[in-house]
Biotite code that builds the C-alpha atoms (Angstrom):
import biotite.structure as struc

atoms = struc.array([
    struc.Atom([194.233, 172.335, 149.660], chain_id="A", res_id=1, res_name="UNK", atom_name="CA", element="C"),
    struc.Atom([194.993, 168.885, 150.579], chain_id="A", res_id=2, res_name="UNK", atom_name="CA", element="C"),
    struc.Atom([191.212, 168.895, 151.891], chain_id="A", res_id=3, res_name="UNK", atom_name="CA", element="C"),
    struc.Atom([190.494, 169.574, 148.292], chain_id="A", res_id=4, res_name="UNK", atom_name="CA", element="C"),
    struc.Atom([192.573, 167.069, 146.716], chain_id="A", res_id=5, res_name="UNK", atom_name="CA", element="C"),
    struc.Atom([191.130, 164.445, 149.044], chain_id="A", res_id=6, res_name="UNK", atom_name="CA", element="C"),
    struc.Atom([187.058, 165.452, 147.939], chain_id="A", res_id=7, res_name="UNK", atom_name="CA", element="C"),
    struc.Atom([188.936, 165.045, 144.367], chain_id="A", res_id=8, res_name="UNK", atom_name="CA", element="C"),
    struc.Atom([190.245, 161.709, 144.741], chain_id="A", res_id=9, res_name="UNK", atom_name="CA", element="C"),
    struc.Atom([186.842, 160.558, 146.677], chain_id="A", res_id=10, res_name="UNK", atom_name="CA", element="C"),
    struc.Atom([184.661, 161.952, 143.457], chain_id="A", res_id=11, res_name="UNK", atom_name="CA", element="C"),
    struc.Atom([187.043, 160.027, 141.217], chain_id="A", res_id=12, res_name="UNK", atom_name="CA", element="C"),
    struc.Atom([186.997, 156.907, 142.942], chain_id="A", res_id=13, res_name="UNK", atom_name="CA", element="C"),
    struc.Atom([182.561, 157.101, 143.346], chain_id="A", res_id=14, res_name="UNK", atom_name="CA", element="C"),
    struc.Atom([182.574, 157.821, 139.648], chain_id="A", res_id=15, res_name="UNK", atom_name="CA", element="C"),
    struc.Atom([185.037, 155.097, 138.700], chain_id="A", res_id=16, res_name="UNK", atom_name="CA", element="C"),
    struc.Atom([182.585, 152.808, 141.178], chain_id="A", res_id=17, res_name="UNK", atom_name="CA", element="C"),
    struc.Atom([179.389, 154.066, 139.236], chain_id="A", res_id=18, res_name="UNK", atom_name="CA", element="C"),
    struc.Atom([181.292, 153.127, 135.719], chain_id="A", res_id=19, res_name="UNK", atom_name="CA", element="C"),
    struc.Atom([181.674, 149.979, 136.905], chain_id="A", res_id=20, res_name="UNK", atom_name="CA", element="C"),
    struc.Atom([177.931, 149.446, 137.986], chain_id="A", res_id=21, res_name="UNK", atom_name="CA", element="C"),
    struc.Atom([177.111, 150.509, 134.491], chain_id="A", res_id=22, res_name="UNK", atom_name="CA", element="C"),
    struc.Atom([179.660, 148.259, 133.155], chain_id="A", res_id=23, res_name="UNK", atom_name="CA", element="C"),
    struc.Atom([177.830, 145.129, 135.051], chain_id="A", res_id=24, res_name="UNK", atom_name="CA", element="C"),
    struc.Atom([174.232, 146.413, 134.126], chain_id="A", res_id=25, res_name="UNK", atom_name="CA", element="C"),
    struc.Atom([175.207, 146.655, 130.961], chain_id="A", res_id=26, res_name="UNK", atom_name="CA", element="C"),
    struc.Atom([177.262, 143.123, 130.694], chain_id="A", res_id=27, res_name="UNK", atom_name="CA", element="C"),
    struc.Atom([174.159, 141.654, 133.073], chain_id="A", res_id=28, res_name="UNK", atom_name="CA", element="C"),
    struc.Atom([171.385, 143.209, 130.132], chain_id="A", res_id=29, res_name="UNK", atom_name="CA", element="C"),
    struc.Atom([173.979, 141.592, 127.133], chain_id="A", res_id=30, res_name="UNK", atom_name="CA", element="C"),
    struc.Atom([173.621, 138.301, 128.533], chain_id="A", res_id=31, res_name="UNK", atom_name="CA", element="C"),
    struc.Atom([169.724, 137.983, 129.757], chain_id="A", res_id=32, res_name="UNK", atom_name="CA", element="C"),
    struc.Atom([169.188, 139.438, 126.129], chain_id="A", res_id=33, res_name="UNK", atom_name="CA", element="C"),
    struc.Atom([171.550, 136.696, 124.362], chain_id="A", res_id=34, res_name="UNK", atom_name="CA", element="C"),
    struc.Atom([170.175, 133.800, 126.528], chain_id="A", res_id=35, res_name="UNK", atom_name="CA", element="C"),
    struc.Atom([165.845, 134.990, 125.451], chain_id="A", res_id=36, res_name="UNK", atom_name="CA", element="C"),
    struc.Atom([167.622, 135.274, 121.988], chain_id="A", res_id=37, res_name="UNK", atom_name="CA", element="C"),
    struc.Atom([168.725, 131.519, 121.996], chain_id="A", res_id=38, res_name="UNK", atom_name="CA", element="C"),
    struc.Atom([165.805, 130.741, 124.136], chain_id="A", res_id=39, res_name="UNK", atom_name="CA", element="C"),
    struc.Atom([163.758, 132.363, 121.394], chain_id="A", res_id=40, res_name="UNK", atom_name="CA", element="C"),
    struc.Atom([165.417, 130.525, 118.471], chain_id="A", res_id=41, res_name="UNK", atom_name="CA", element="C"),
    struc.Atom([164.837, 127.151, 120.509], chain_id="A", res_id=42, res_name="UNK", atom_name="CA", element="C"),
    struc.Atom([161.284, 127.872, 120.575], chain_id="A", res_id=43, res_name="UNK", atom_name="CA", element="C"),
    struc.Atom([160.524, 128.437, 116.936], chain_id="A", res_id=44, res_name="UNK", atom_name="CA", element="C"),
    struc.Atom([162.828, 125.415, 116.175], chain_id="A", res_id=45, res_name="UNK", atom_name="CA", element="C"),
    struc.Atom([160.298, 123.470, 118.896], chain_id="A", res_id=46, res_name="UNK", atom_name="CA", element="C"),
    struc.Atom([156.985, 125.156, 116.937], chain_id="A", res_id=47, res_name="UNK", atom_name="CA", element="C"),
    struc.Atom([158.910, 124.108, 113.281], chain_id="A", res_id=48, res_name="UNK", atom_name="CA", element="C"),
    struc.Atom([159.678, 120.720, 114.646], chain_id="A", res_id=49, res_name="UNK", atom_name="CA", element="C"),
    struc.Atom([155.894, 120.247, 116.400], chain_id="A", res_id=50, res_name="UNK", atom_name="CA", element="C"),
    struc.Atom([154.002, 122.003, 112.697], chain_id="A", res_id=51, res_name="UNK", atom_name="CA", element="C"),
    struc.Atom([156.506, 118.509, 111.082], chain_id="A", res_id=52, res_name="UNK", atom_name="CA", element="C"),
    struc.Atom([154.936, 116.253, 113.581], chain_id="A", res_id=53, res_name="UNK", atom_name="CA", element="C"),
    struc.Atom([151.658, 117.690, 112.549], chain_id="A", res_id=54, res_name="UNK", atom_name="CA", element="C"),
    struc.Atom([152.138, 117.641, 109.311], chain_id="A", res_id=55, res_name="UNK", atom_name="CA", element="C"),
    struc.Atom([153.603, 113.824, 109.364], chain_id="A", res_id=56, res_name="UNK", atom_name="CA", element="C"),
    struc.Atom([150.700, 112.546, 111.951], chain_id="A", res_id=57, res_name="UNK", atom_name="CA", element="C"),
    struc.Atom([148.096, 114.185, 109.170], chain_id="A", res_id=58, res_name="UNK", atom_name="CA", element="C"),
    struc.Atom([149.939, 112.377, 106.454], chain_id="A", res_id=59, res_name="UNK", atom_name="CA", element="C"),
    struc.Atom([149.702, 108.719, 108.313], chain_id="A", res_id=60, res_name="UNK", atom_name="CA", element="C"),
    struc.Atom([146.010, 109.158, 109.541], chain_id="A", res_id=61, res_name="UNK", atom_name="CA", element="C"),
    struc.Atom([145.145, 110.564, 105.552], chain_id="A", res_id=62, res_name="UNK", atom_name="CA", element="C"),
    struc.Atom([147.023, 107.037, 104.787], chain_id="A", res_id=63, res_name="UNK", atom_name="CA", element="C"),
    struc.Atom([145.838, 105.083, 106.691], chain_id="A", res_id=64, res_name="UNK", atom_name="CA", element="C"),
    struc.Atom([141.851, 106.434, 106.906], chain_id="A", res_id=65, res_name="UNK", atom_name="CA", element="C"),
    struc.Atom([142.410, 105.461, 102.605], chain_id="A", res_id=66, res_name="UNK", atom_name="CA", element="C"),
    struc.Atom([143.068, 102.122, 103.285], chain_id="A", res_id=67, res_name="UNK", atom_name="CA", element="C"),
    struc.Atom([140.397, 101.887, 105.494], chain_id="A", res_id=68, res_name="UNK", atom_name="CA", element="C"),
    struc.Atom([137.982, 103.312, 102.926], chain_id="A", res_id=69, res_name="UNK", atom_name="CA", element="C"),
    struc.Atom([139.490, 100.322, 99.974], chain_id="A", res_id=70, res_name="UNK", atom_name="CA", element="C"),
    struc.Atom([138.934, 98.466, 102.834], chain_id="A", res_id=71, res_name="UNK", atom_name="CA", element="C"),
    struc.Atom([140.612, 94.688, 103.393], chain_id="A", res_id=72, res_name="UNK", atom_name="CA", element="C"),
    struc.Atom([141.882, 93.098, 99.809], chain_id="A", res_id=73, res_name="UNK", atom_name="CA", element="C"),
    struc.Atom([141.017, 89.555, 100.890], chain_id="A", res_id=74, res_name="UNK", atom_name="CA", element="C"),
    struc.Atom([137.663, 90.743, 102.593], chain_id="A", res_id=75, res_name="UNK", atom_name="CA", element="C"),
    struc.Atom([136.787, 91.885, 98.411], chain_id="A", res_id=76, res_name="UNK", atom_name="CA", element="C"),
    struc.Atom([138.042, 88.559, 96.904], chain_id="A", res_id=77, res_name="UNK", atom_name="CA", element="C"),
    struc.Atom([136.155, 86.322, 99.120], chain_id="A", res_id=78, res_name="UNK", atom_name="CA", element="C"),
    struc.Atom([133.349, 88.509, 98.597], chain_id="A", res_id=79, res_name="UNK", atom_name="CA", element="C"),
    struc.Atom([133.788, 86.811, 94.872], chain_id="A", res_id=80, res_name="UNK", atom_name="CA", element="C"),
    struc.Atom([132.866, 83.523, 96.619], chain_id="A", res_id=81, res_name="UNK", atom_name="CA", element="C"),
    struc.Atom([129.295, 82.892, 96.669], chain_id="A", res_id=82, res_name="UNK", atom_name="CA", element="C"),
    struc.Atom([129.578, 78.817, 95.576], chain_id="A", res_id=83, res_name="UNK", atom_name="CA", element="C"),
    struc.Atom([131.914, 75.664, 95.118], chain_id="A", res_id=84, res_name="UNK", atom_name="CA", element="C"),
    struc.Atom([134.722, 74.785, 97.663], chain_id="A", res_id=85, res_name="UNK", atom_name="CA", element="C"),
    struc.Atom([135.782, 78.186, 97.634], chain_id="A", res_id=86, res_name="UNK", atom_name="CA", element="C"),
    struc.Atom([132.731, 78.900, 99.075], chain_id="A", res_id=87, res_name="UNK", atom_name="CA", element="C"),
    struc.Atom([134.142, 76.800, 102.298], chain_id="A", res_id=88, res_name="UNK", atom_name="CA", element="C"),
    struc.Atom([137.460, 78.666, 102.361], chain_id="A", res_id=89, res_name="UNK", atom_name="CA", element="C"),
    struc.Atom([135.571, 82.084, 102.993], chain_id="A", res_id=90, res_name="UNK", atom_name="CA", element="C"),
    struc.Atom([133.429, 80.694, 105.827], chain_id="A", res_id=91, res_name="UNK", atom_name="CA", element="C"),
    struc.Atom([137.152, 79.252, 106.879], chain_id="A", res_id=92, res_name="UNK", atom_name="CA", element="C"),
    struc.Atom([138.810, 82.844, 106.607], chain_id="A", res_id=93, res_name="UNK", atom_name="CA", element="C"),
    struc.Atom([136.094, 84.719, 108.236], chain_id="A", res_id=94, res_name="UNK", atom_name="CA", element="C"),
    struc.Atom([135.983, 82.272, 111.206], chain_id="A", res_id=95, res_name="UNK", atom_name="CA", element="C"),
    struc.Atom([140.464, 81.838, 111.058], chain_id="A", res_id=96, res_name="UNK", atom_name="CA", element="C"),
    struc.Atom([139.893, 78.007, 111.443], chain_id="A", res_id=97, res_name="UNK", atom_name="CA", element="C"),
    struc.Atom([142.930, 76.119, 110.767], chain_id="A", res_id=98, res_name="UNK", atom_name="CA", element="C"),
    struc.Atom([142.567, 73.764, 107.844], chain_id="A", res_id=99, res_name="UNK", atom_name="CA", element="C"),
    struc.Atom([144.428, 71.585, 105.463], chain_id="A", res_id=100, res_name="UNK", atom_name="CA", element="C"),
    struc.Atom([144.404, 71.876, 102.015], chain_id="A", res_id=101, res_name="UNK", atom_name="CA", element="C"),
    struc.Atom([144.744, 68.660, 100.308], chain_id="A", res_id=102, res_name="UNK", atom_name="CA", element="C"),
    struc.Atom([146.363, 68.982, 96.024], chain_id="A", res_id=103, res_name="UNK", atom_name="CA", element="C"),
    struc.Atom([145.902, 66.248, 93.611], chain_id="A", res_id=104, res_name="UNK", atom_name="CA", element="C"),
    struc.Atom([147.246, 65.486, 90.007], chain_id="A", res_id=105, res_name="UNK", atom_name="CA", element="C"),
    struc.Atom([145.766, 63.045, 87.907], chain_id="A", res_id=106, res_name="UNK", atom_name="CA", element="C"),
    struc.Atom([147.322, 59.826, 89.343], chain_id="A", res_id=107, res_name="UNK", atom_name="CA", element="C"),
    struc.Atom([146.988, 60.769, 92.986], chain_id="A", res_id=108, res_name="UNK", atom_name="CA", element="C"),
    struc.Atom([147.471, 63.345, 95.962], chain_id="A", res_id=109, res_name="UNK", atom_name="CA", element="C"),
    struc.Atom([150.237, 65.800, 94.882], chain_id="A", res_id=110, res_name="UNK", atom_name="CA", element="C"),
    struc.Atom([150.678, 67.162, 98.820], chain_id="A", res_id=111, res_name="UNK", atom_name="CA", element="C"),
    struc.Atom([148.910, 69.018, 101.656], chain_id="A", res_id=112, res_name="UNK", atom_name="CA", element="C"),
    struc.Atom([149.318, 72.333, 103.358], chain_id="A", res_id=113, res_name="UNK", atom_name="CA", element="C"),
    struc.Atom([148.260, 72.902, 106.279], chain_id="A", res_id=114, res_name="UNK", atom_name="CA", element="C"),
    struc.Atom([147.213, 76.834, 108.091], chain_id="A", res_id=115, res_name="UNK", atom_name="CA", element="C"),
    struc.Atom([144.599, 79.349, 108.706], chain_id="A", res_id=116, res_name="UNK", atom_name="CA", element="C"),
    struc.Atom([143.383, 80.307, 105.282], chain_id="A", res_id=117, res_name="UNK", atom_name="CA", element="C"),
    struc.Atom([144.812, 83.926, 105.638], chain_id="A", res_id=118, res_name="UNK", atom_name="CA", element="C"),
    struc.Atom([148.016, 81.948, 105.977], chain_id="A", res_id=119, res_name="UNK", atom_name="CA", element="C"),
    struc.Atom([147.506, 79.861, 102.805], chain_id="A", res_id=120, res_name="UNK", atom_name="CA", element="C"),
    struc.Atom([146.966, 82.535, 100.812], chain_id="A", res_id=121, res_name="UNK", atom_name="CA", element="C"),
    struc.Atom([150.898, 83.790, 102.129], chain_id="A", res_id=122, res_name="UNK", atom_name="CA", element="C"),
    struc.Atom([152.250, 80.915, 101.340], chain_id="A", res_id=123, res_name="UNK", atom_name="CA", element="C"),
    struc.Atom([152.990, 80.734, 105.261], chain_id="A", res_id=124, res_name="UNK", atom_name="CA", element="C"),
    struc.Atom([151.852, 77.411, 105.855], chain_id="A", res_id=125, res_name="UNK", atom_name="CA", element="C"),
    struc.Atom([153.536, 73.708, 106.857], chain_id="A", res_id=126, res_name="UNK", atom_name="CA", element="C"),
    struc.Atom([153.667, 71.893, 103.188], chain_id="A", res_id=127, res_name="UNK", atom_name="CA", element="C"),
    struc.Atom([154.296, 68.357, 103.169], chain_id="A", res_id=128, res_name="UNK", atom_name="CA", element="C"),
    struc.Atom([154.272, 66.287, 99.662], chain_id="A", res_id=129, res_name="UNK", atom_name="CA", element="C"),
    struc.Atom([153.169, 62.887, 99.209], chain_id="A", res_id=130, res_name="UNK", atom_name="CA", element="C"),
    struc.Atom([156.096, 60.572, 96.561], chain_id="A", res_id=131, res_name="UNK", atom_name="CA", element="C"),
    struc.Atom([154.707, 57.509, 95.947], chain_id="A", res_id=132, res_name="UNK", atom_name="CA", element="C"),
    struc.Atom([156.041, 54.725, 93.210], chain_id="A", res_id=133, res_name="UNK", atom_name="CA", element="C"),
    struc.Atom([153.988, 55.591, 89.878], chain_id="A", res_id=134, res_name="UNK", atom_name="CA", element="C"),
    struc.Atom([153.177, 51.869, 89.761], chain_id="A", res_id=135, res_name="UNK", atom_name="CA", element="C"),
    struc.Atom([151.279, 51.964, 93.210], chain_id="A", res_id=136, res_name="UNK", atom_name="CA", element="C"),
    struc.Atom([149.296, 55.317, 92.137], chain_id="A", res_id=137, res_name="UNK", atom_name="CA", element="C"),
    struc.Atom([148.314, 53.896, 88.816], chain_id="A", res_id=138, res_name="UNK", atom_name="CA", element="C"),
    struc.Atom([147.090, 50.527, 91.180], chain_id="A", res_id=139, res_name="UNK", atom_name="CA", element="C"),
    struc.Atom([144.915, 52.799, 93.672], chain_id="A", res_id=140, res_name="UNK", atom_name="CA", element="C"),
    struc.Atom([143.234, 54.769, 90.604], chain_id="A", res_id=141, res_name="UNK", atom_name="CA", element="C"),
    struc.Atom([142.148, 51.398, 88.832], chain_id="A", res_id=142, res_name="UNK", atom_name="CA", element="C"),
    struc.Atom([140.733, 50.022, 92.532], chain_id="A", res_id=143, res_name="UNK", atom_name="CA", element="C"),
])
């Protein structure tokens, strides 16, 4: 009897030991499967994020291949210049020679800026203005 009970007590503890096998398979499966689920979500948030990129890097070349086809504003308005002085200040811009532009009014010089003509178109340029007594203007225009 007691031979009995001991066989019992044996095929109660192996089962209890095989429950908790299952128990760690199936806690071991739970986690592999929750980790490729949030390994799975990364990667279609990776291909959503990449398609963006795409979508952005398509959008900047489309822009910028545009501009490229208008092609360069001041390149069309010297084009304009075929005679005169500004004739000189497109040879000037395609070369990017410094210069210095000289302004007059009716009595004399009204200043100077000097830059690359790119430059003086910008306004980006050192200006320097000329004051001079009106009597001493209206001398140098009658000499």
């Amino acid at each position: 009897m007691i031979i009995i009970i001991i066989i019992i007590i044996i095929i109660i503890i192996i089962i209890i030991i095989i429950i908790i096998i299952i128990i760690i398979i199936i806690i071991i499966i739970i986690i592999i499967i929750s980790v490729s689920i949030i390994t799975i979500s990364d990667v279609q948030e990776s291909i959503k994020h990449k398609e963006l990129a795409k979508h952005r890097t398509a959008a900047v070349l489309k822009r910028e291949q545009d501009r490229a086809a208008k092609g360069n504003t001041l390149d069309k308005i010297t084009e304009k210049f075929k005679e005169g002085p500004l004739l000189l200040l497109r040879r000037y811009y395609k070369t990017s020679v410094r210069l210095q532009v000289v302004t007059r009014h009716a009595s004399g010089v009204r200043g100077t800026a000097t830059g690359k003509p790119f430059m003086l178109i910008n306004q980006s340029v050192s200006q320097s203005t000329i004051k001079q007594p009106i009597n001493q203007s209206i001398n140098q225009s009658i000499k």
